[in-house]
N, C-alpha and C positions, 0 to 999 in steps of 0.2 A: 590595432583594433581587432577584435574577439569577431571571426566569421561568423555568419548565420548557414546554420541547417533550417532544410525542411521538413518535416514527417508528418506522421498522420497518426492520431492516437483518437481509438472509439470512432473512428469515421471525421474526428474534426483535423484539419488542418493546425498543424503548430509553427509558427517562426520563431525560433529561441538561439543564442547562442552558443556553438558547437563544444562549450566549457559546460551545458546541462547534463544533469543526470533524467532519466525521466523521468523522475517525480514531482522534479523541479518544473521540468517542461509543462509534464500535466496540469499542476498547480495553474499556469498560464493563462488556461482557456477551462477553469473552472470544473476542473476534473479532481476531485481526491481519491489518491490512493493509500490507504491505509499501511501505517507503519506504526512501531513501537521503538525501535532504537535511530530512526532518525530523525534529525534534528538539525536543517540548514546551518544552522551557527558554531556545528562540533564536525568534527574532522568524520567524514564516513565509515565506518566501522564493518561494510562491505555484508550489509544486509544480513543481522545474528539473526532477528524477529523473523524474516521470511514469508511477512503477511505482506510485503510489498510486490510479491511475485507479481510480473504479467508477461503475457503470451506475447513474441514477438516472433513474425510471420517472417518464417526461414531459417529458424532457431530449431534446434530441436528437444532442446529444454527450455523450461522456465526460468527466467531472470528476475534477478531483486530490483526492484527500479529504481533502489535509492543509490545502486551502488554502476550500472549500465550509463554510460556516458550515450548522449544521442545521435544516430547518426544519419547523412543525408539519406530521406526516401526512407528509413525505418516505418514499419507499419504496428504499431502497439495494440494490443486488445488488453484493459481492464479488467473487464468482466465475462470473460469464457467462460461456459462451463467449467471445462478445466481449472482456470484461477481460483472460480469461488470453491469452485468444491477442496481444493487444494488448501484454502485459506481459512475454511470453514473446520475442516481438517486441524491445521496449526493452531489454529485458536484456540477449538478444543482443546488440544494436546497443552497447550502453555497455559490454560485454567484450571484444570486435573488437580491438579498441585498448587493452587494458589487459593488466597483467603476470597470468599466470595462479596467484597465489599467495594467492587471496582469504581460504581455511580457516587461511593460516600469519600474514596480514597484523598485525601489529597493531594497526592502526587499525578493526580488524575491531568489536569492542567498542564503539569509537565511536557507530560508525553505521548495525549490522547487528547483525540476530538472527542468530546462527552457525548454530541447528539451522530456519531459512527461508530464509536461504542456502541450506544443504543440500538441503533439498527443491523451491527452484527451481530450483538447477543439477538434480538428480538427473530432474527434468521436462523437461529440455533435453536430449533424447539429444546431438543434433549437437555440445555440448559437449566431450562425453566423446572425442570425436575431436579436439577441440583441445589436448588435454590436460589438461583441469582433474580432477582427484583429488578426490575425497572418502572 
């Protein structure tokens, strides 16, 4: 039998099995963390996308959470400053160079929440002058 950790992510308490990554964990207790290359059902690819960053208190860097296994007493922050602006950053950077039809794609379904799309483009003004629509 698969131990339980405890941690605390965003301020909420999690009990999950000590085999989570955090993303997994968060998932738990109704937290989404934003990712593009992961995918519970495919072998973890050790976080390429990097939109899954979050701040973990005593780290000195930021971690990918699809690919950080959880540990007892770990304290997670989602949404730092830091994160977003980091992630706000990445996204940018990985739509520079791609076709602006992310809401029509359909691959969309795939590998994205349509309505966290939404509200990370909608958080990107400078987008909106690229032309992306929502």
């Amino acid at each position: 039998m698969m131990a339980n950790v405890t941690l605390t992510i965003d301020g909420q308490k999690v009990i999950v099995p000590s085999d989570y990554n955090i993303i997994e964990a968060a998932k738990t207790v109704g937290i989404d963390i934003p990712a593009l290359c992961y995918d519970p059902n495919l072998e973890v690819v050790g976080g390429a996308c990097r939109l899954c960053l979050v701040e973990i208190e005593g780290s000195r860097k930021l971690q990918t959470s699809c690919s950080t296994k959880v540990k007892e007493g770990m304290i997670v922050h989602t949404e730092s400053e830091k994160v977003v602006a980091l992630r706000k950053e990445i996204l940018q950077l990985l739509l520079d160079n791609h076709p602006n039809d992310c809401l029509t794609c359909q691959k969309l379904v795939n590998v994205y929440s349509k309505d966290m799309l939404i509200d990370m483009m909608l958080n990107l003004g400078n987008m909106m002058e690229q032309g992306i629509q929502t």
